[in-house]
C-alpha positions as CSV (number, residue, x, y, z in Angstrom):
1,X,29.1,-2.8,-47.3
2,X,30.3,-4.1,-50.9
3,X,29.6,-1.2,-53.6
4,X,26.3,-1.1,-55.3
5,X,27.6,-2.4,-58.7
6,X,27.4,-5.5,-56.8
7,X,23.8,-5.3,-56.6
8,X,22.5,-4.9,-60.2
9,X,19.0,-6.1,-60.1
10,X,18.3,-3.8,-57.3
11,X,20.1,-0.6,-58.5
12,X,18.0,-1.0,-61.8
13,X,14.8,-0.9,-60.1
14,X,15.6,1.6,-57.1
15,X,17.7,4.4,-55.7
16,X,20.4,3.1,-54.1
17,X,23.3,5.0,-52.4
18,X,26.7,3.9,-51.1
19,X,27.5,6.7,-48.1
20,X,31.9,6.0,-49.8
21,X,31.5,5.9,-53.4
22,X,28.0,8.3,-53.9
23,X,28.0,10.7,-50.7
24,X,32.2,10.4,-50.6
25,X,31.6,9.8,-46.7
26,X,33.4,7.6,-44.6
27,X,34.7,7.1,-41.0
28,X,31.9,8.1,-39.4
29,X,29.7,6.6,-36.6
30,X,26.7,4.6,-36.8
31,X,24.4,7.2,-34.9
32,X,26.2,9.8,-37.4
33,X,24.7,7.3,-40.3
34,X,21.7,7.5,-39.0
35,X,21.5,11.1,-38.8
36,X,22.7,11.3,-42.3
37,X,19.9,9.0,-43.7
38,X,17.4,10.8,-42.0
39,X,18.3,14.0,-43.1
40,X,18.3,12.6,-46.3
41,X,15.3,10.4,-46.1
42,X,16.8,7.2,-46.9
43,X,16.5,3.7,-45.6
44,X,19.9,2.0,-44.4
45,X,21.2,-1.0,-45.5
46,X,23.2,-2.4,-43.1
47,X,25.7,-5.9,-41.9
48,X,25.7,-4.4,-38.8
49,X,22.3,-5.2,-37.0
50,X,23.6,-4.7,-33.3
51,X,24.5,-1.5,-33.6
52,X,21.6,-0.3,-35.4
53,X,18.6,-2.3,-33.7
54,X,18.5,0.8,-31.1
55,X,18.4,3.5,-33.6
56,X,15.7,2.2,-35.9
57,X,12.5,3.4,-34.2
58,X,13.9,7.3,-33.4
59,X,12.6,8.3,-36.6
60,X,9.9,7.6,-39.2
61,X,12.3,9.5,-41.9
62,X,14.2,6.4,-42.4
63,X,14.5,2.4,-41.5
64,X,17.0,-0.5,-41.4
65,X,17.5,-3.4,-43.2
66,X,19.7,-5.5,-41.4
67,X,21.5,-7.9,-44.2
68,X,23.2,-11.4,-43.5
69,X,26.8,-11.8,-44.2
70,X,26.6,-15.2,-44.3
71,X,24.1,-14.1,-47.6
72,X,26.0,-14.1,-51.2
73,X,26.1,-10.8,-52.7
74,X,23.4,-12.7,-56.0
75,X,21.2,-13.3,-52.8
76,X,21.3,-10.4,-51.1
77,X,20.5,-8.3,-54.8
78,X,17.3,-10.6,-55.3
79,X,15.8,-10.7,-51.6
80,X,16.4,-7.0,-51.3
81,X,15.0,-6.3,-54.6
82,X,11.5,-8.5,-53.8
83,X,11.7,-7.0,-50.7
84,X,11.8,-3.4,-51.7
85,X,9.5,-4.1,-54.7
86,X,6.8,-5.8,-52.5
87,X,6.7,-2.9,-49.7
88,X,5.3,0.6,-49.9
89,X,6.8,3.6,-50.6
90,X,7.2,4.0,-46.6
91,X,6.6,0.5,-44.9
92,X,10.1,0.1,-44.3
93,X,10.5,3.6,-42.5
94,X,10.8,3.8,-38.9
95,X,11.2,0.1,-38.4
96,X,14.6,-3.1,-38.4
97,X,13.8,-5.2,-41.0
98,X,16.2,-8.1,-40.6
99,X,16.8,-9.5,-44.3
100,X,18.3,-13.3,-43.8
101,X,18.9,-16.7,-45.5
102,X,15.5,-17.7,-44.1
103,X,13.4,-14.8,-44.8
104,X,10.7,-15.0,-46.9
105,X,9.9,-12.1,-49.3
């Protein structure tokens, strides 16, 4: 996941976290990022939709949003900020939310 600088519309509108450069965590496994979010009650943003497709419904303290990699960065910060500006506080939680060239916000 590219740092969050790369995202400015969204950082100035909502609480993002980067697990390396905020939390200083790396190397660990996806269920281990899981854990971590849900501890911390925090949605996960995510390239990696396999992997995380299983884990999104084991807890209602946190979600996934799956983004493209074939999205530019400029289109990932403005879908995900419509996205997160159009959804309540907890809409996203418990649930994959895949965020895509094709989906509408």
């Amino acid at each position: 996941m590219p740092a969050r600088t790369k995202f400015p519309r969204v950082n100035s509108r909502h609480d993002l976290k980067h697990l390396r450069d905020d939390f200083h965590i790396t190397g660990i496994s996806d269920p281990q990022v899981y854990e971590f979010a849900t501890k911390e009650n925090r949605l996960i943003l995510t390239f990696n939709g396999d992997d995380f497709r299983e884990l999104a419904k084991k807890s209602r303290d946190t979600g996934i949003i799956f983004l493209s990699d074939n999205l530019p960065d400029e289109r990932i910060d403005t879908k995900l900020t419509a996205l997160l500006s159009k959804s309540t506080a907890h809409a996203l939680y418990g649930k994959f939310t895949p965020l895509t060239g094709e989906t509408e916000v």
